[in-house]
Residue, then its C-alpha position, 0 to 999 in steps of 0.5 A: x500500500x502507498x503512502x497516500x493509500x495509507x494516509x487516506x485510510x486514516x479517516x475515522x481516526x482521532x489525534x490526540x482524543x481530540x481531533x477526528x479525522x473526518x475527511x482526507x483532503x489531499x497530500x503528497x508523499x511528505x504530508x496528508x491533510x484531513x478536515x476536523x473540528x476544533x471545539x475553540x473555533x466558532x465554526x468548529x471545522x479545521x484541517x489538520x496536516x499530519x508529518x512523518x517526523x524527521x530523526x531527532x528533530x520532532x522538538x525542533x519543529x514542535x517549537x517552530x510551529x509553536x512560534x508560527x501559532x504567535x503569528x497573526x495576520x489577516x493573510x495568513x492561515x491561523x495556526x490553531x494548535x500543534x503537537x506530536x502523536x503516533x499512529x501505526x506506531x510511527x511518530x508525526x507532528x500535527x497541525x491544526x489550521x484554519x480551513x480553506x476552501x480552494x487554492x491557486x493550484x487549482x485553477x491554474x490547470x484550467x486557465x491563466x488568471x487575468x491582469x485584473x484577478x492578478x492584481x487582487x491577488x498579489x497585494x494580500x500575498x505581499x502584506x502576508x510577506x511583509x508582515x513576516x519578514x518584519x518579524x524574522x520570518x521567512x515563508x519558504x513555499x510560496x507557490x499557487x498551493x500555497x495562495x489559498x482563498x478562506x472565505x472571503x479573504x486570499x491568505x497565505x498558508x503558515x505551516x511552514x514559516x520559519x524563522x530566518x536561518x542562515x543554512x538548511x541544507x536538508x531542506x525540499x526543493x522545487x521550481x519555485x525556490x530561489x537558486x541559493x536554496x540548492x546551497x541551504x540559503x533560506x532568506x526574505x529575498x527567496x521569497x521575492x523569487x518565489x513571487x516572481x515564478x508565482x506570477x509567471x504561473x499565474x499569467x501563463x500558466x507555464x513556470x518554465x518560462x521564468x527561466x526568460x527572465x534571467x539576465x542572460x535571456x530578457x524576453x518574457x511572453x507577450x501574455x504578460x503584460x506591464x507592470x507585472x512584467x517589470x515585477x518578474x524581472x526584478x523578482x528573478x534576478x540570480x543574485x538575491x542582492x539585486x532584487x526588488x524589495x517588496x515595498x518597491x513591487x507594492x509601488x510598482x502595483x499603483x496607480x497602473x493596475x489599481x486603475x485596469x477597467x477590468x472585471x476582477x476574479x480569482x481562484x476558490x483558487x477556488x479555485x482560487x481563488x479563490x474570493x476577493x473583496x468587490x470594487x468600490x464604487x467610482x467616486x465620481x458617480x457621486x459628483x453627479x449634478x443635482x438636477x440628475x439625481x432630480x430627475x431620477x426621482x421624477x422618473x421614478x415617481x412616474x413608474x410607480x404611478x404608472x404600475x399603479x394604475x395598470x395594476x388597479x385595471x387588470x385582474x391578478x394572475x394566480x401566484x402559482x404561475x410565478x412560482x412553477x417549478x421545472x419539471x421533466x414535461x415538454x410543454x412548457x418551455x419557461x419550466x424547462x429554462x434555468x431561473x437566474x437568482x442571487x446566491x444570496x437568495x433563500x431556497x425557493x420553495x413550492x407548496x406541496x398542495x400544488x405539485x403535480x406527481x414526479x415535480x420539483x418542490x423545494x429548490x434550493x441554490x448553492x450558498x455562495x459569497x458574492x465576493x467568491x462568485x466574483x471570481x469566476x470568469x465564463x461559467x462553471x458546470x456542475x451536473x448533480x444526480x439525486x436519487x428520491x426516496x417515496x417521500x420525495x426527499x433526497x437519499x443520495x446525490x453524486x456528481x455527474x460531472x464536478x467542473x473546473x472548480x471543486x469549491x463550487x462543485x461542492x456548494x452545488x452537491x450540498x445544496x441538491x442534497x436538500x432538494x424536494x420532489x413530489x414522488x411520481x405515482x405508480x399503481x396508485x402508490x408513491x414511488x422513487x425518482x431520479x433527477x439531474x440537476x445542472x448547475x450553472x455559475x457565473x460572475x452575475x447568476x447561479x442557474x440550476x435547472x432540474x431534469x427527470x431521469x427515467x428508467 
């Protein structure tokens, strides 16, 4: 059995009494990461990372991360607790951390992220970096893995930030590290370097075009453009002395790109994304003349008498005819149309008095932040097959098809898993049903139209 076969059978197990492994999430051959609770935290869902020990290092580590649960930051990932266990009779340390939802990484293989989404994604990960550089600390990964969306905050994972040692020669390496770390040198100007590759992966979703950027090469695609061209360079030069500083990328960063017209989106990372704060409102709006917003009010004025009027002179249609749910049936082309709605928007629900048999009752939409939705560029699909009981309520629900984002694939399966449906009849007794329901998201509506699946 490998590594990941083991770890992933670990589920169901509990560290230190205290901390159940609910769900595996992921890992590598170095590291496996589960969902848990912590009964400190409001929401009480964490993630929990498990780390095989290094030989006469455990009380190393355990008071590096000790040191990192000080840390503070609201782009940084909470360090809520660590410690050592065993488990088949192997020691390992645990850390348990705030949640996230999505990572960078998950995006990346599906598009490269805009000048825009790039721009919302870079000032919280430089804060994150500043802070602790500040501190005499070094982050020492940063790579898309690492840029994590929790909630709606982009933060920065903590559970291998270290303090500033002048040699770490055991230390893993990969494309995003600095060229000194092949020596040991772990230092604040390797994590300008990393940025650098970060923001060549984010752009062209190729980090072997970073190599472009050295002294001896100076071309860089033209996908990326100004400044974060300018930035890349400064960020890959080989000697750690001659890069840019990170108050100097900050600069770089107003007012050019602050100002791009762009939509902005992310990934969930997730994905992700990941979620990102909304623009604000251009203050020029509010330096309109007065007789504007007048006239405004005079418009306005005019429609409500308008609709008044009309209401007052024509018989009110029934209120079901508002509120029909999709069905399986031909007719009606309206029924089998996705409704567009706000994620914000509570299930929509039709009274049971008035569904037919084998038709929707309960709908109800995915919960997602505004600040997450805004970060979706095109449209996510995500198909979810529900099998109903004779009650009408839903038993099992699994993905017909999960999309380019696991965040929302997610939030889409939790919501069908809370659909109604009036139970077909069959020999005059309620029966089971089937449905597929397509979900649709985009940066304005979540869509979702429900299919009957016969057989």
């Amino acid at each position: 059995m490998s590594k990941l076969e083991t770890w992933k059978s670990w589920e169901g197990r509990v560290i230190e009494g205290k901390f159940p492994l609910r769900q595996w999430l992921g890992g590598s051959d170095h590291s496996a990461v589960f969902l848990t609770e912590f009964a400190q935290q409001s929401s009480q869902k964490a993630a929990i990372k498990l780390i095989p020990v290094d030989n006469g290092k455990a009380e190393s580590q355990v008071a590096r991360l000790q040191a990192v649960k000080k840390l503070a930051h609201p782009h940084l990932i909470r360090t809520l607790d660590c410690g050592l266990c065993r488990l088949d009779g192997a020691p390992y340390l645990y850390v348990l951390m705030e949640c996230a939802d999505d990572d960078l990484s998950q995006i990346l293989p599906e598009r490269a992220l805009g000048t825009a989404e790039v721009s919302d994604l870079l000032p919280p990960v430089l804060d994150a970096l500043s802070y602790l550089h500040r501190n005499g600390f070094v982050h020492g990964r940063v790579k898309p893995s690492n840029v994590l969306a929790a909630g709606d905050q982009l933060k920065l994972s903590s559970d291998q930030v270290s303090r500033v040692v002048p040699h770490d020669e055991h230390r893993r390496r990969d494309v995003y590290d600095a060229p000194e770390t092949a020596a040991g040198i772990v230092s604040p100007a390797g994590d300008i370097w990393s940025v650098g590759v970060t923001l060549v992966a984010a752009l062209t979703q190729n980090v072997t075009v970073a190599e472009a950027a050295s002294p001896e090469n100076r071309d860089l695609p033209e996908t990326i453009p100004e400044p974060f061209r300018g930035i890349v360079r400064e960020c890959l030069q080989l000697d750690p002395s001659r890069r840019g500083s990170l108050k100097e990328i900050q600069n770089r960063m107003q007012p050019e790109v602050r100002s791009a017209p762009e939509v902005r989106s992310m990934p969930a990372v997730r994905s992700v994304p990941a979620p990102l704060e909304r623009a604000p409102v251009a203050e020029s709006q509010n330096r309109r003349p007065m007789w504007i917003a007048v006239a405004l009010v005079a418009v306005v004025l005019m429609i409500i008498l308008a609709v008044f009027y009309s209401r007052s002179n024509k018989t009110p249609e029934p209120a079901a005819a508002t509120n029909q749910p999709a069905t399986e049936t031909n007719p009606a082309p309206a029924a089998a149309a996705p409704t567009r709605v706000e994620p914000a928007k509570p299930a929509e629900a039709t009274p049971r008095s008035q569904a037919s048999g084998g038709d929707v009752v309960r709908r109800v939409l995915p919960d997602v932040p505004r600040s997450a939705q805004n970060t979706i560029r095109g449209t996510i699909k995500v198909a979810v097959q529900v099998q109903v009981d004779p009650s009408g309520r839903v038993e099992s629900a699994k993905f017909k098809s999960r999309g380019s984002s696991r965040y929302f694939a997610d939030r889409a399966l939790k919501a069908a898993q809370q659909w109604e449906f009036s139970p077909p009849d069959v020999g005059g007794k309620p029966a089971p049903s089937s449905w597929l329901l397509q979900f649709r998201f985009n940066r304005k509506s979540i869509q979702v139209t429900p299919q009957r699946v016969k057989g």
